[in-house]
C-alpha positions as CSV (number, residue, x, y, z in Angstrom):
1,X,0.0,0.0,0.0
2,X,0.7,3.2,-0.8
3,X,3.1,5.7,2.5
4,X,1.0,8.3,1.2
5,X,-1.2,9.1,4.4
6,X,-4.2,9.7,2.1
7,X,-5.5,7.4,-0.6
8,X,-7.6,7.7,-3.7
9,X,-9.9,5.0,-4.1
10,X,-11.7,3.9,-7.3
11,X,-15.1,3.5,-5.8
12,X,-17.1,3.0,-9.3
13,X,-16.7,3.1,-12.9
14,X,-18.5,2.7,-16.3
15,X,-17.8,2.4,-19.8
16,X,-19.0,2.6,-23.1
17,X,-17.4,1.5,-26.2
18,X,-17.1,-0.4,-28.9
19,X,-17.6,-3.4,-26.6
20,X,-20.7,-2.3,-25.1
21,X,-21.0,-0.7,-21.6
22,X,-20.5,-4.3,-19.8
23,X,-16.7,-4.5,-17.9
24,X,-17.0,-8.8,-18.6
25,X,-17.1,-7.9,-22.1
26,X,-13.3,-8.4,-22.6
27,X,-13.4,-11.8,-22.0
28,X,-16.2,-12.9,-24.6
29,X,-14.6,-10.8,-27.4
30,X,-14.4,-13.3,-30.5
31,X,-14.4,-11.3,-33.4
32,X,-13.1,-8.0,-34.7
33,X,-15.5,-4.9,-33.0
34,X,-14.8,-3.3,-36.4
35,X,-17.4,-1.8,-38.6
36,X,-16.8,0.2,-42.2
37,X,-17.4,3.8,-42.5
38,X,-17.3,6.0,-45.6
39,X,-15.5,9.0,-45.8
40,X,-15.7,10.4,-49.4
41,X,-14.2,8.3,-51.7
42,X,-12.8,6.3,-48.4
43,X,-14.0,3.6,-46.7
44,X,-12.3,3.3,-43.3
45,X,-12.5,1.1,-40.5
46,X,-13.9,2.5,-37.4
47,X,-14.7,1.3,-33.4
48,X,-18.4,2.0,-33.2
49,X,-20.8,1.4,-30.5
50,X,-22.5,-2.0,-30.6
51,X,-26.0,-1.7,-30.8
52,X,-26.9,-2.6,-27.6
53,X,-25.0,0.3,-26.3
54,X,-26.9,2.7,-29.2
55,X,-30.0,1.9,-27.6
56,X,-28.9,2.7,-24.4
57,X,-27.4,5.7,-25.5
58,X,-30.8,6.5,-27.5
59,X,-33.2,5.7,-24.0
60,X,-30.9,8.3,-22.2
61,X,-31.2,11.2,-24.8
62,X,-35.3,10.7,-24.2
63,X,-34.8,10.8,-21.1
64,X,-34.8,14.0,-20.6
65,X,-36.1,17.2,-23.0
66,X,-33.3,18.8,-22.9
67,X,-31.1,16.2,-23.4
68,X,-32.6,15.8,-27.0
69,X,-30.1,18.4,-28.1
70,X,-27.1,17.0,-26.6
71,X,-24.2,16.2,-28.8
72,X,-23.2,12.5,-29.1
73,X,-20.0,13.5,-26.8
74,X,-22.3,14.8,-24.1
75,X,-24.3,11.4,-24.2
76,X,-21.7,8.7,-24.1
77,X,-20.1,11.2,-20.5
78,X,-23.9,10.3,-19.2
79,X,-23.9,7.1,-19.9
80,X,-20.5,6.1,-18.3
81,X,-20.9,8.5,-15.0
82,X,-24.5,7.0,-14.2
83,X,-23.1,3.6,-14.3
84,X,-19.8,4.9,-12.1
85,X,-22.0,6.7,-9.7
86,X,-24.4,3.3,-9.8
87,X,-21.3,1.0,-9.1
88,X,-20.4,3.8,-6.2
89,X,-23.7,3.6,-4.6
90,X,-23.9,6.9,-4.8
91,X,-26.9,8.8,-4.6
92,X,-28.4,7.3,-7.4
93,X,-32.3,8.5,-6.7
94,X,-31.1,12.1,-7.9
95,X,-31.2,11.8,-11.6
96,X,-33.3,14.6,-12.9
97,X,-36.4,14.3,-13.4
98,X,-38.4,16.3,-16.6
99,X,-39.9,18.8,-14.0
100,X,-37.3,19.3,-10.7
101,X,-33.9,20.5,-10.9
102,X,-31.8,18.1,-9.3
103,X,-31.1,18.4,-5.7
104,X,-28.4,16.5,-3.7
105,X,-29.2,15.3,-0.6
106,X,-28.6,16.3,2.6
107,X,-26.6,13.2,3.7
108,X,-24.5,13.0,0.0
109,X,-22.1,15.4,-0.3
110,X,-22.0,17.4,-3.4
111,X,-20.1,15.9,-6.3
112,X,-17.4,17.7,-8.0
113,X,-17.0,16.7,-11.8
114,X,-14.0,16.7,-14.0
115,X,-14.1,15.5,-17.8
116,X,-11.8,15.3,-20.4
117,X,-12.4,15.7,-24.4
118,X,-10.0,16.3,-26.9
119,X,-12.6,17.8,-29.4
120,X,-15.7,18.0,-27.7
121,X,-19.6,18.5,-29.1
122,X,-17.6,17.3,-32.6
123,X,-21.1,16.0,-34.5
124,X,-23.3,19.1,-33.0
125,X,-20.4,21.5,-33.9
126,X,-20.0,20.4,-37.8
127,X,-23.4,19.8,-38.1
128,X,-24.5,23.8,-36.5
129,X,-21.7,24.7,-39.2
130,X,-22.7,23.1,-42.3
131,X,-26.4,24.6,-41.4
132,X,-24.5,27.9,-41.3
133,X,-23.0,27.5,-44.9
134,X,-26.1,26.1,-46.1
135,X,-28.5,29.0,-45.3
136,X,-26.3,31.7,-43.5
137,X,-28.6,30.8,-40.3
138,X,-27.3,29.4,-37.0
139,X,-29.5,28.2,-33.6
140,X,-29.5,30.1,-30.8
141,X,-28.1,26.8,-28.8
142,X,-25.4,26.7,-31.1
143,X,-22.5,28.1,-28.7
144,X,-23.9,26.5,-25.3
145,X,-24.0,23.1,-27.2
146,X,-20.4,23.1,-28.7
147,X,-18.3,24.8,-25.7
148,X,-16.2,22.6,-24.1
149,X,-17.3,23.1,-20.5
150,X,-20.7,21.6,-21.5
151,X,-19.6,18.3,-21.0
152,X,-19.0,18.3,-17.9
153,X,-21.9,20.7,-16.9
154,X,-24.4,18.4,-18.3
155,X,-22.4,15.4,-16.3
156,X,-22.5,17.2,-12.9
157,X,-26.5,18.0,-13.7
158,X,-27.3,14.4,-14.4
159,X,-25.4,12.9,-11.6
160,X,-27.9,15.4,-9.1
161,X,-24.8,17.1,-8.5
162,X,-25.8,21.0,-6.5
163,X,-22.9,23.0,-5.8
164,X,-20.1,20.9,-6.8
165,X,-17.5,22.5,-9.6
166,X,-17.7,20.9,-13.2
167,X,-14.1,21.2,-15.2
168,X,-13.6,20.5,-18.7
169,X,-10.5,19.6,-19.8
170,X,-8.7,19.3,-23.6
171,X,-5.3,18.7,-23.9
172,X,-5.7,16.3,-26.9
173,X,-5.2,12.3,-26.3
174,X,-4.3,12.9,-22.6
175,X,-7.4,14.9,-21.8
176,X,-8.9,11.9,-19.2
177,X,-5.6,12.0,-17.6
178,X,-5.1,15.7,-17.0
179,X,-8.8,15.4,-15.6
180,X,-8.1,12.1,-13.3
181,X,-4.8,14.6,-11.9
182,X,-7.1,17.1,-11.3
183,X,-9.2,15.1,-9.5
184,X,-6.9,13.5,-7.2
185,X,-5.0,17.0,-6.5
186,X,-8.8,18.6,-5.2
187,X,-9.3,15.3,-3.3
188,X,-6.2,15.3,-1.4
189,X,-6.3,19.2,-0.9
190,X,-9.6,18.8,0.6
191,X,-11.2,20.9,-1.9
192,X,-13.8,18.3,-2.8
193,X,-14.9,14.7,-1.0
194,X,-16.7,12.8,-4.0
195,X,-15.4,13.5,-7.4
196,X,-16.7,11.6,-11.1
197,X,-12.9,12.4,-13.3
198,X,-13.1,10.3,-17.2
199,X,-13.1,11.1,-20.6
200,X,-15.3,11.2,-23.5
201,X,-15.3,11.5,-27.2
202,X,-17.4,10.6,-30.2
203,X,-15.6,12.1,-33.3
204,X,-17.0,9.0,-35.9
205,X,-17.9,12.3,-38.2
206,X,-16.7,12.5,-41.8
207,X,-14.7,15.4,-41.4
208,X,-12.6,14.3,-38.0
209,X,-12.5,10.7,-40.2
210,X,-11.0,12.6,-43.0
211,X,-8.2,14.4,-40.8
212,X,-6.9,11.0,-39.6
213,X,-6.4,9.8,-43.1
214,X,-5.3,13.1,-44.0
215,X,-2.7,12.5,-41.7
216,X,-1.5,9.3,-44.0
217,X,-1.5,7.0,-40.7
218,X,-4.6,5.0,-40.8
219,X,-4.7,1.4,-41.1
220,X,-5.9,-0.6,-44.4
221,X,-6.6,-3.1,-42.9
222,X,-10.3,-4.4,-43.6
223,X,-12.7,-4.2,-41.2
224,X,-13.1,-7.6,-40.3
225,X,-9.1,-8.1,-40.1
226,X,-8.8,-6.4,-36.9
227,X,-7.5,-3.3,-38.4
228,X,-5.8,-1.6,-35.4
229,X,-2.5,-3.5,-34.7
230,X,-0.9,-1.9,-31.6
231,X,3.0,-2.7,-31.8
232,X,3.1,-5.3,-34.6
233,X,5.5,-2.4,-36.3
234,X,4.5,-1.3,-40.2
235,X,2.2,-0.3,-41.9
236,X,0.9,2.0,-39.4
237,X,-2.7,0.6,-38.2
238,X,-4.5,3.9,-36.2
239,X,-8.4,3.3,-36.4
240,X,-10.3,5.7,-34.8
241,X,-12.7,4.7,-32.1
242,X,-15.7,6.5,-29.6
243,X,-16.9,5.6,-26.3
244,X,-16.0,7.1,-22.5
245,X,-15.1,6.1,-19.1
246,X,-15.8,7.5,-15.8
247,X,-14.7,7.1,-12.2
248,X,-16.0,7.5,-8.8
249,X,-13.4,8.7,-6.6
250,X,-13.0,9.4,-3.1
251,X,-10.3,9.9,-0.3
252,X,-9.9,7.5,2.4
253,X,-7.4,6.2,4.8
254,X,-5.1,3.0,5.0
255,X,-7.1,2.1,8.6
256,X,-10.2,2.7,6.4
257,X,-9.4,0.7,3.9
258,X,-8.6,-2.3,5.7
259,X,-11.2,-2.6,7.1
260,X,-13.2,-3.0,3.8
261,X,-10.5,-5.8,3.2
262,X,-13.3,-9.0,4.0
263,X,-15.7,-7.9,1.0
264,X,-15.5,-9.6,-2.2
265,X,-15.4,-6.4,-4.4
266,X,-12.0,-5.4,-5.2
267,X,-10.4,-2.2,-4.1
268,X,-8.7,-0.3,-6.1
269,X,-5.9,2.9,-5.7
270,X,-5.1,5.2,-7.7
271,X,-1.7,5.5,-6.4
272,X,0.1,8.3,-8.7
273,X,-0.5,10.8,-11.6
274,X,2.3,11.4,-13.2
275,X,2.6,14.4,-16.7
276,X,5.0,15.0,-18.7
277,X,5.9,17.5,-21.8
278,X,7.8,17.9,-24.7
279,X,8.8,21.3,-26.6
280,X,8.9,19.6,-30.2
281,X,9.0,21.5,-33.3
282,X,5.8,18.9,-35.2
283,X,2.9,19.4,-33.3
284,X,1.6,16.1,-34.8
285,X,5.0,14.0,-34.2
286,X,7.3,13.0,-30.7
287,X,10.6,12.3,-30.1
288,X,12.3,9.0,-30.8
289,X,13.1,8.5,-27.1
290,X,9.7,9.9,-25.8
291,X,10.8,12.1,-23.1
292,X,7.0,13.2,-22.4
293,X,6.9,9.4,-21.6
294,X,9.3,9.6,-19.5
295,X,8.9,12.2,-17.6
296,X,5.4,10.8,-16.9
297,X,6.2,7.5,-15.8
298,X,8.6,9.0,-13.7
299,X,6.6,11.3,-11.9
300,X,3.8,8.6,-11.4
301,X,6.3,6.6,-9.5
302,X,7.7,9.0,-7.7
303,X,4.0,10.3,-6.4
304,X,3.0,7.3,-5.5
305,X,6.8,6.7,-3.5
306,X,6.8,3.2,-6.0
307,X,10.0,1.7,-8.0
308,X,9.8,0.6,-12.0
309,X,10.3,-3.0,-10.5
310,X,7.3,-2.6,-8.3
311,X,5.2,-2.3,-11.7
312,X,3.3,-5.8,-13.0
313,X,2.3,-4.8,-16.4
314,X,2.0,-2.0,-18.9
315,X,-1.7,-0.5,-20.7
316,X,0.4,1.4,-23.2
317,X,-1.0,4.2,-25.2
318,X,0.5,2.8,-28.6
319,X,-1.8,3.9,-31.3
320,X,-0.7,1.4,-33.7
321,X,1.5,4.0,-35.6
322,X,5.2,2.8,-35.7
323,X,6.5,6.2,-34.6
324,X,4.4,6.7,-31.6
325,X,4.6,2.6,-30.7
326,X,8.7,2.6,-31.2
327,X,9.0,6.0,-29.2
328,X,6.5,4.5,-25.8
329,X,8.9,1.1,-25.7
330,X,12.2,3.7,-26.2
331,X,10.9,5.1,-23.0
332,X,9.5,2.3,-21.4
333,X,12.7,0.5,-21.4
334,X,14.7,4.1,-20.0
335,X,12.7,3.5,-17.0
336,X,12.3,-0.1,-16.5
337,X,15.9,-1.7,-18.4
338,X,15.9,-4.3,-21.1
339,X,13.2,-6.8,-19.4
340,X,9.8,-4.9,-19.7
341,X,7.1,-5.9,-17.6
342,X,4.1,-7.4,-19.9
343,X,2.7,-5.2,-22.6
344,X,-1.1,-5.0,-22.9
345,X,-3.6,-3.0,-24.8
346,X,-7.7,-2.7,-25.5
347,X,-6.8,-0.3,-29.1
348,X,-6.8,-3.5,-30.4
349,X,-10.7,-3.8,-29.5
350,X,-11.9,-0.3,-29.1
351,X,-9.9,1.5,-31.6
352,X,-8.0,5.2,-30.6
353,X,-10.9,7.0,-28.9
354,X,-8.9,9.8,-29.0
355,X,-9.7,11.9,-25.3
356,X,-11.6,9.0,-24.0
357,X,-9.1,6.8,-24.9
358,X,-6.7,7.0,-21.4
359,X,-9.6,6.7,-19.5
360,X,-10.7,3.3,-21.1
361,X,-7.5,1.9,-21.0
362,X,-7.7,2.8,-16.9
363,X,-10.8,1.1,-17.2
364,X,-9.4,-1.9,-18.8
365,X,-6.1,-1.9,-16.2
366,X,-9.0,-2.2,-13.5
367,X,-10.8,-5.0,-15.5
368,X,-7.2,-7.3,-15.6
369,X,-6.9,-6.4,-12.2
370,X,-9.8,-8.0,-11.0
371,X,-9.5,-10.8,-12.9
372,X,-5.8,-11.6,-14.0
373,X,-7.1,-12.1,-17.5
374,X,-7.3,-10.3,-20.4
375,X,-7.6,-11.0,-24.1
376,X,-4.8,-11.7,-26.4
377,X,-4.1,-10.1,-29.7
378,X,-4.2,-12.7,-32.9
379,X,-2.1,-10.9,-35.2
380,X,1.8,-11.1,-34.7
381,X,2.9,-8.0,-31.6
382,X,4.8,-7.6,-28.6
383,X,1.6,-7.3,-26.6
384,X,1.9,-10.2,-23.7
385,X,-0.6,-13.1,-23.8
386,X,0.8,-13.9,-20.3
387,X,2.4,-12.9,-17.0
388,X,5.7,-14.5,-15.1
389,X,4.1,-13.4,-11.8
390,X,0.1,-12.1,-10.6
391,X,-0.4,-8.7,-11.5
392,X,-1.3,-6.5,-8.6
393,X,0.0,-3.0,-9.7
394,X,-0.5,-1.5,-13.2
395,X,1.0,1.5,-15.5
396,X,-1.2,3.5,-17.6
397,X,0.3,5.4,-20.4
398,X,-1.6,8.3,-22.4
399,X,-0.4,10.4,-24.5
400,X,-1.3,13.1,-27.3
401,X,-0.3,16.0,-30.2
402,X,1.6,18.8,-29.0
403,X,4.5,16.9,-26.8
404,X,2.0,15.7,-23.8
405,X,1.9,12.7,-21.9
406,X,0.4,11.4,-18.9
407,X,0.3,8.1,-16.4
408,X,-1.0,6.6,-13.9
409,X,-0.4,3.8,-11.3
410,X,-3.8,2.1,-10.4
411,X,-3.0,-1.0,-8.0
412,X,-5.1,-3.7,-6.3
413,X,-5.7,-4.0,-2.5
């Protein structure tokens, strides 16, 4: 455990993805989770929800009036912080209702709510535009719809949450991450007692699909083939992916804590959260060594008073591009020496969800945690099918354009 006299404690969490919203779902997975998507005269694999998860996604947005307008982004948030707040046990009677404003109860404290997107309302944002060119016209909801700090506003109002702050973050695919350290930093400052910290993202729009293949990295790979291919080298493999994850968190004590220790449910820490940044000249590219790596993995370790040999296993952020996968082992092994602990990924499954996609990958750390299992890759990589020992204690790596990276250490009471 952790010398740090406070801990953070995963208390809940949910999902949505291109596996559903179930957690069990890794370990059923026996065909690609692909679909095909046009983009002009493209056609481009993509990580879509299932559509199971659509109509969940569809009974929440008629849930509500106003929630009619949401963008897709806003929705998917909604979906994972009900089920994290559900798995909490917290509050979950104050969902708003069509004719009160949400009130939190006198014995809940108020929830604070921090969410990161790398691009935000991107469906309601092209589509108020293309209205715009079309007619010269644009809704009045236009700007409220598409700012970044609606995502987490609309989080914090469906979770019943009265008083508690609600933080946007973008800092592009580390945007869960920078969220998550935010989180933690109120927590153990005392500056909030309950906090829902994830990401979210649904950017399956032409345009945002036509940037990535702009950007000559996306995988041609069929559909079917399972097209993203983290660390099986070239051709580059990036498919882009939606969905979000969200956590419950709270601060508690090691007495605390052990207590807890004769329930079946797992407990998990969130030990460190560790950033790290690069001045590089190509906003789109990193260095070979990946210092932002690094630098983040470092400061994760330190925070949370942990050695590299102290780490079990690896949820890398390796997009399937050969760059970016080359530059995360570079760093990996800078830190932990020649023999890496085991390498494991869900981009395989879910696609690059761009600012959800650290927060899944946390999700999916918690999911091998709990059950020292997780699915293996069947195309030829250096992601681990196996472990030499159990794995108690795991690395998170996140990383995104502009020189920025981010991880966390997430262990297993």
């Amino acid at each position: 455990m952790s010398d740090l006299p406070d801990l953070i404690v995963i208390r809940g969490r949910g999902r949505v993805s291109a596996l559903g919203t179930d957690a069990a779902a890794y370990a059923t997975v026996s065909s690609a989770p692909f679909q095909t998507q046009a983009d002009g005269s493209h056609s481009l694999p993509v990580a879509r929800l299932p559509a199971t998860a659509e109509t969940a996604v569809a009974t929440l947005q008629r849930s509500h009036p106003a929630y009619r307008q949401l963008d897709r982004t806003v929705l998917l948030a909604l979906l994972a912080a009900r089920q994290a707040t559900a798995d909490a046990g917290w509050n979950p009677e104050a969902t708003p209702s069509t004719n009160q404003h949400p009130i939190t109860t006198n014995h809940q404290p108020a929830l604070t709510v921090s969410i990161g997107s790398s691009r935000g309302a991107t469906g309601r944002l092209e589509q108020f535009h293309a209205d715009f060119l079309a007619d010269g016209a644009v809704a009045a909801a236009a700007s409220p719809l598409t700012t970044l700090g609606n995502v987490a506003s609309w989080v914090a109002f469906d979770a019943g949450s009265h008083g508690g702050a609600a933080l946007s973050h973008s800092s592009t695919c580390s945007s869960a991450f920078q969220a998550l350290g935010n989180a933690v930093a109120w927590l153990r400052a005392g500056m909030a007692t309950r906090f829902l910290a994830g990401g979210t993202e649904a950017p399956l729009t032409d345009f945002t699909l036509a940037q990535m293949h702009a950007l000559g990295i996306y995988s041609t790979f069929p559909a079917a083939d399972w097209p993203c291919r983290p660390g099986a080298g070239r051709p580059s493999t990036f498919v882009l992916g939606e969905g979000a994850a969200v956590f419950a968190l709270e601060k508690a004590t090691a007495a605390s804590l052990a207590s807890e220790r004769h329930t079946n449910e797992p407990i998990f820490v969130l030990e460190g959260v560790g950033f790290g940044f690069e001045a590089i000249a190509s906003k789109t590219g990193l260095s070979s060594d990946g210092q932002h790596f690094q630098q983040a993995i470092r400061q994760a370790l330190h925070q949370a008073n942990r050695r590299p040999a102290d780490v079990d296993a690896v949820v890398l952020h390796s997009p399937g591009t050969p760059a970016g996968d080359a530059s995360e082992r570079v760093a990996l092994r800078a830190v932990f020496g020649d023999e890496l602990p085991p390498l494991l990924s869900n981009k395989w499954l879910l696609g690059h969800t761009l600012g959800a996609s650290a927060a899944l990958s946390l999700d999916f750390a918690l999911h091998v945690l709990a059950t020292k299992q997780w699915p293996t890759a069947p195309f030829a990589t250096d992601l681990a099918q196996a472990a030499p020992r159990p794995i108690r204690r795991i690395l998170i790596n996140a990383a995104g354009f502009g020189g920025n990276a981010a991880s966390v250490l997430v262990t297993q009471l």
